[in-house]
DOVEXBA-241509 format. One record per residue (C-alpha): residue in three letters; x, y, z. Coordinates in steps of 0.001 Angstrom, whole numbers, padded with zeros to 6 digits, always signed. Layout:
<nodes>
alaXYZ
...
</nodes>
This chain:
<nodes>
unk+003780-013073+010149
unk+001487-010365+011472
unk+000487-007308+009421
unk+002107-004077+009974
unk+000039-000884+010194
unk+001690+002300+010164
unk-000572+005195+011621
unk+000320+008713+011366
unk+000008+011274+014159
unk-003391+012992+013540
unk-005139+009311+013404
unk-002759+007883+016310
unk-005727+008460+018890
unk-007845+005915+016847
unk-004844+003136+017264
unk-004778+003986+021192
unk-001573+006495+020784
unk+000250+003695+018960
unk+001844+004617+015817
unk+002452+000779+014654
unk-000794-001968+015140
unk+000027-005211+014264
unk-002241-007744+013281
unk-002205-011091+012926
unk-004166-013647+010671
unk-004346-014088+006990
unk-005373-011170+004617
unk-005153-011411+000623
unk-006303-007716+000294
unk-006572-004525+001737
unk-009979-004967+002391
unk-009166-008046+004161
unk-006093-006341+006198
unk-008398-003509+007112
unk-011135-005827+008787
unk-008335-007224+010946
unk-007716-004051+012056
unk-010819-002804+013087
unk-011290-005702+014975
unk-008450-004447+016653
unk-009075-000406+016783
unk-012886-000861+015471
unk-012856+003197+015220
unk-010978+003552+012488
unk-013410+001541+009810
unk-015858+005257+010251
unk-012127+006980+009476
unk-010747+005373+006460
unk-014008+004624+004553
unk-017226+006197+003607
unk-020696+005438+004213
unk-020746+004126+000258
unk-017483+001272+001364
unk-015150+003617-000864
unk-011627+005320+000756
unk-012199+008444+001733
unk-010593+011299-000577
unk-008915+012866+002356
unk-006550+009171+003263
unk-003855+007670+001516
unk-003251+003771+002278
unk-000023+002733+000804
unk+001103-001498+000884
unk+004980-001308+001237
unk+005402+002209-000175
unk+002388+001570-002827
unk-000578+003962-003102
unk-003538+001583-003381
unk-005559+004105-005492
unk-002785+003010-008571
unk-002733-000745-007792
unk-006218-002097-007187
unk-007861-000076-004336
unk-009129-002234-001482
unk-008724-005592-003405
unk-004887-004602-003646
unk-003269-007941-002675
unk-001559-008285+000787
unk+001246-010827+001894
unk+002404-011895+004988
unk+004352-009596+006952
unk+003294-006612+004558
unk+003525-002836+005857
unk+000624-000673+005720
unk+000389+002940+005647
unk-002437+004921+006491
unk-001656+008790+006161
unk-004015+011741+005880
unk-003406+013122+002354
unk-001529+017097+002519
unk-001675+019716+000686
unk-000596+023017+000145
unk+001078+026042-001922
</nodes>
């Protein structure tokens, strides 16, 4: 089953407009699920990470409804079919 990235509206330009990119191929992390897609929409890799290979402070990435920053970062394991989320972080008062 192909991967299912969610992509909000200020990164939607990276994905072509498309707010869902699916993927397909085997991924058993994050890390893994995130090279398939920027084989797909190879602008987002300068997006989500830093020149160092860590997330950048100002994304969230969650695997079905799961911050990845609480469950293993980018070796957070992926199955088949999975959803992922990629969503600017907000703030506010």
């Amino acid at each position: 089953m192909p991967l299912t990235f969610v992509i909000s509206g200020p990164l939607r330009e990276l994905a072509g407009n498309r707010d869902e990119v699916r993927v397909g191929g085997s991924a058993g992390s994050v890390s893994d699920a995130l090279a398939l897609l920027w084989k797909e929409c190879p602008s987002f890799r300068d997006r989500v990470i830093t020149e160092l290979g860590e997330l950048r402070p100002h994304l969230n990435i969650f695997v079905d409804g799961e911050s990845i920053r609480y469950s293993g970062g980018f070796a957070t394991p992926v199955h088949d079919g999975a959803e992922i989320v990629i969503l600017p972080a907000l703030s506010g008062g």
